[in-house]
C-alpha angles and dihedrals in degrees: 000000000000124000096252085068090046079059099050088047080057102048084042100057085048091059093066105043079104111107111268108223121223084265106045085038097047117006116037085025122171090180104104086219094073108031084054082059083050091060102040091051102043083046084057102060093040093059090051088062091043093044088044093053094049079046087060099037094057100048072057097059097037097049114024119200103359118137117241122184085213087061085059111038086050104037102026137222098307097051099030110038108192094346087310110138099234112230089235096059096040081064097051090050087054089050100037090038094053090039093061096032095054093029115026106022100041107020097039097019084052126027085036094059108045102024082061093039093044109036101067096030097051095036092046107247134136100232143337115297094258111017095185093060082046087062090042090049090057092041098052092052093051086056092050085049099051087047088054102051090038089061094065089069090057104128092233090042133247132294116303108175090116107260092286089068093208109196133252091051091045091036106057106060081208099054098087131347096255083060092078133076091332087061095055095053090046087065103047088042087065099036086062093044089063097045084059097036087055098048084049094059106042082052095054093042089052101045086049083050102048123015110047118138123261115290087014097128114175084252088063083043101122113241094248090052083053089047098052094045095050088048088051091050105045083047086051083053104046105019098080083054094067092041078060102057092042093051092050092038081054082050095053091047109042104020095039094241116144117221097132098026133080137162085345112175121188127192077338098311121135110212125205108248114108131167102037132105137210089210087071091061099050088053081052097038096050089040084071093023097059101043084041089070083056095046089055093047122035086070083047084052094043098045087052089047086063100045100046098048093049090045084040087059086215140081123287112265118241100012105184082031090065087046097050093047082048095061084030095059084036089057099039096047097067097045090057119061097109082079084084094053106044086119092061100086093277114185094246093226072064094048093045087060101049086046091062099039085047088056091042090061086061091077101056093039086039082052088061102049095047085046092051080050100051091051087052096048119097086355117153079240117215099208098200114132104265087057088046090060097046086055087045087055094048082054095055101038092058102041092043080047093059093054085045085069094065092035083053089053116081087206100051092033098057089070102048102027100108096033132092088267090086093038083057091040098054092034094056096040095039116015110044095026077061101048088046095056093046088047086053095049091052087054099046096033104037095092092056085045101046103015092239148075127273110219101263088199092065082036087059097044080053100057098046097056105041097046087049088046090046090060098038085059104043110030088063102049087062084077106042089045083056092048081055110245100162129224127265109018106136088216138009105203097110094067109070082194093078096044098106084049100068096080094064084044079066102051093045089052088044090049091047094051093056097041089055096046098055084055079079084072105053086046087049094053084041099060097031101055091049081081112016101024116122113270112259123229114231097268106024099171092035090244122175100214118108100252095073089068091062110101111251096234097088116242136184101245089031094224122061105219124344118023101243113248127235123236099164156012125297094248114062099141121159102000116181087210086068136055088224122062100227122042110193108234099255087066108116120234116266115233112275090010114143127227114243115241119236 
C-alpha cells in the first residue's frame, strides 16, 4: 500500500473521532465489526425458525396423524386441525425450512459474519472498501428476511414447491395453496437477497484487491481470506443467474408470459400458456444451486484451515495446495450443475459429461481433507471447541463426499434421486459441515467480536451432542433412502411397503429432537457470555494472523496509529528459529532467518 493510502487511513480515522450515536453505532453501522455482529445475530434467529420447522416436520414423519398441542398452538386452527399437521403445510415447512437454512442461516449468517469480521482485520485494512454499501448489503438482507418470515402468515400459506421452486407448481397462483401470495413473497424475498448478497461480494473481492497492508502479498493471504474471496467471487458469478429465473418465473405468474409453462391442464382445464419449458428453470436454478454448496462451504473450509493450524501448534499443510483446490472447487463447481438434473429427460451423451466433471471436482476437495489430516498429524493438538468442530467438519466432509461419488454418477443416481439418500448426502456435506464451520469460527473468533470468553465446559457439552445427533440423523437415513422411501411425503402410511421403515423414521426424529434441543445450550453460553463472559487477553489462542494485534477494545479504524506490516506467512508455528511457537506475522525477520517454504 503507498503512502498516499497510509494518509488517507489517517484522514479517515479523523473523520470519525465525532461521538457515534446508538443509531449510527449500532444500528445504521459502516464498521465491519459490527456489521459482521448484525449478521451473526440475525443468522441466528433465522436458524432458530429453520431448525424449529425440521423439528416439526419430523414429529410429522415419525408420527402421522397424531395429533400433537404444540401443531396447534404453532401452526392454528387451518393448518393444524385438532393438533393434525395439514399436508399443505407439511409441504411449506419443507420449502421455507430449506430456503433459510441454505440461504439466510449459512450463506448470509456465515459468509456475512466473518467475511465482514475477517477480511479488513487479516489483510490489514481499516475497513471494507465502501462501507456504506457494506451497511446497504445487511439491510437488504434483513428486509429479505422479514419478507420471508412474513410470508408464512399468508392466509393461504407460504410457498411449498420444495426450495427449488420447480414450475409449474410455483408458476400457476392456482396449482397448490402455497402458489399464491406466499409464493409471491417468496420471490421478491429472494430477489432482494441477491441484490444484498451481490453488493456484498463485489465489496469483499475489492477490499482483498486493493487495500491489503504493506508486505501483505496474496501468497501471505491467510487461507480464510482466500476462502472468502473466492466465495465472493463464485456468488458475483452465479448469483445474477438465479435473479434471472425468479424474475421470469414473477413474469409467468403475474404478467401471463410462459417461459416456464407449456400445454398445462388443470381439473381439466387447458390453459392458455404454450412454448415454454420447466426444464429451463431447473439449468438457471442449479447454475446458481450447485455453486451455491461451495458458497456455503468454502467459508465453512477456510475458516477450518485457520483454526486447525493455530490448535495444531504447527504450519498448514500444503499451502499453495490449499490455494489451487480453492480456485479448482471455485471453477468445477460451476461446470456441473446437470448432475441435479440427470432425472429430467437428459440426453445421456449430456449426462455422461456432467458425471465426469462431478467426479473431477473429488480430487481438489479430497486435497483438502488429506491436507486437514497431515497438519493434525503428529500437532501438538489444542482440543478446545472451536478445534472439535473443525475435526467434526473434516468428518463430514469426507463421509457426505463418499456418497457424493454414486449422486455424481447418472446411473447410480437415477435410483435414489427422489428418496431420503440424497437428503442424508447434502445434509451431511453442506449443511452440517457448514454449520459446523460457522459453529468453529464463534468459538475462535468470539473473543475479537465481544471482548470476552465463551464457557469451554457447556462448548464442550455442545459439541458432543450435536456431532453424535448429526450423525444419528443423517447416517440412517442413507439406508432408508436405498430401500427407497422418497422425499417429501408427508407420510408414508399408504404404502405397506414402508412399513418396516417407520421405526427408523423414530429414531431419526428422537435423535433430531435432541439434537435441536441442546442447540439451547450453545444459545444460552452465546448470549450469556456477551455480558458475563471472562474478559478475554489480546491474543487469547496465540495465533499469528493480524487480527490478534488489534487492541481488543473495538475501534473504528481497528489500529490506532500505524497499520501493522507484514514480513511473513500466517503460519509460522513452531519455528525453531524462534523461542515461542507461534510469531505474528508483523514480526520482522530475524537476520539469517530463513523463509518457510510453503
Amino acid at each position: 500500500m503507498s503512502a498516499e493510502g497510509h494518509d488517507h487511513g489517517h484522514d479517515h480515522e479523523h473523520e470519525h473521532h465525532h461521538k457515534d450515536t446508538f443509531i449510527t453505532k449500532y444500528i445504521f453501522s459502516i464498521d465491519h465489526k459490527m456489521i459482521a455482529k448484525q449478521y451473526l445475530l440475525t443468522g441466528i434467529i433465522m436458524g432458530v425458525i429453520g431448525v424449529g420447522m425440521s423439528m416439526l416436520f419430523r414429529m410429522q414423519l415419525a408420527w402421522p396423524e397424531q395429533s400433537f398441542k404444540i401443531f396447534n398452538i404453532l401452526l392454528g386452527d387451518k393448518f393444524a386441525p385438532n393438533g393434525v399437521m395439514a399436508n399443505d403445510i407439511y409441504l411449506a415447512l419443507v420449502t421455507i425450512h430449506g430456503t433459510i437454512m441454505v440461504f439466510f442461516v449459512l450463506t448470509a449468517g456465515l459468509s456475512g459474519t466473518f467475511s465482514n469480521l475477517l477480511i479488513p482485520l487479516q489483510i490489514g485494512a481499516r475497513d471494507m472498501a465502501s462501507g456504506f454499501m457494506n451497511m446497504i448489503s445487511y439491510w437488504l438482507f434483513f428486509l429479505s428476511s422479514v419478507i420471508m418470515i412474513s410470508s408464512l402468515f399468508v392466509e393461504a400459506g407460504p410457498a411449498s414447491a420444495g426450495w427449488t421452486i420447480y414450475p409449474p407448481l410455483s408458476a400457476l397462483p392456482q396449482a397448490i395453496p402455497g402458489s399464491g401470495m406466499g409464493m409471491t413473497l417468496w420471490l421478491v424475498s429472494m430477489a432482494i437477497f441477491i441484490a444484498s448478497s451481490l453488493m456484498g461480494s463485489l465489496n469483499y473481492v475489492v477490499t482483498v484487491i486493493n487495500l491489503r497492508t504493506k508486505g501483505m502479498s496474496m501468497t501471505r493471504l491467510p487461507l480464510t481470506i482466500w476462502a472468502f474471496f473466492v466465495t465472493a467471487i463464485i456468488g458475483i458469478v452465479s448469483f445474477p443467474v438465479l435473479l434471472s429465473a425468479a424474475l421470469l418465473l414473477i413474469f409467468d405468474r403475474s404478467f401471463g408470459t410462459s417461459f416456464f409453462l407449456s400445454d398445462i391442464y388443470i381439473a381439466g382445464e387447458v390453459l392458455h400458456y404454450q412454448g415454454g419449458s420447466p426444464v429451463l428453470f431447473e439449468h438457471l436454478f442449479w447454475f446458481l444451486g450447485h455453486p451455491e454448496v461451495y458458497i456455503v462451504l468454502l467459508p465453512a473450509l477456510g475458516i477450518t484451515s485457520e483454526v486447525i493450524a493455530t490448535n495444531s501448534r504447527k504450519p498448514i499443510f500444503g499451502y499453495r495446495a490449499m490455494i489451487m483446490s480453492i480456485l479448482a472447487i471455485a471453477f468445477l463447481s460451476t461446470i456441473v450443475w446437470g448432475h441435479h438434473m440427470f432425472i429430467s429427460g437428459m440426453n445421456p451423451f449430456l449426462g455422461s459429461v456432467f458425471t465426469f466433471t462431478t467426479l473431477l471436482i473429488a480430487i481438489p476437495s479430497a486435497v483438502k481433507a488429506f491436507n486437514y489430516i497431515t497438519t493434525l498429524w503428529k500437532g501438538n493438538l489444542q482440543l478446545n471447541p472451536a478445534m472439535l468442530f473443525s475435526i467434526g467438519l473434516v468428518s463430514t466432509f469426507i463421509t457426505g463426499g463418499l456418497t457424493g461419488i454414486i449422486l455424481g454418477d447418472s446411473t447410480l443416481d437415477i435410483n435414489v434421486h427422489d428418496t431420503y439418500f440424497v437428503v442424508a448426502h447434502f445434509h451431511l456435506v453442506m449443511g452440517i459441515s457448514a454449520l459446523y464451520g460457522m459453529f468453529a469460527g464463534i468459538y475462535h473468533w468470539f473473543p475479537k467480536m465481544f471482548g470476552r470468553m465463551l464457557n469451554k465446559n457447556l462448548g464442550y457439552v455442545h459439541f458432543w451432542v450435536t456431532a453424535v445427533c448429526a450423525y444419528g440423523v443423517f447416517f440412517p437415513m442413507h439406508f432408508i433412502g436405498l430401500a427407497g422411501l422418497p422425499r417429501r411425503y408427508y407420510t408414508n402410511t399408504n404404502f405397506p411397503l414402508f412399513d418396516d421403515l417407520q421405526n427408523v423414521n423414530v429414531l431419526i426424529t428422537t435423535f433430531a429432537l435432541i439434537g435441536g434441543a441442546f442447540q439451547l445450550v450453545f444459545l444460552y453460553n452465546f448470549f450469556s457470555s456477551i455480558f458475563y463472559g471472562k474478559r478475554t487477553v489480546q491474543n487469547p489462542w496465540k495465533s499469528n494472523t493480524l487480527e490478534w494485534t488489534a487492541p481488543v477494545e473495538h475501534i473504528h479504524g481497528n489500529w490506532p496509529g500505524e497499520i501493522p506490516e507484514v514480513h511473513r506467512w500466517p503460519y509460522d508455528y513452531s519455528n525453531p528459529a524462534h523461542d515461542e511457537d507461534f510469531v505474528p506475522q508483523n514480526v520482522p525477520m530475524k537476520e539469517g532467518e530463513e523463509v518457510l517454504h510453503h
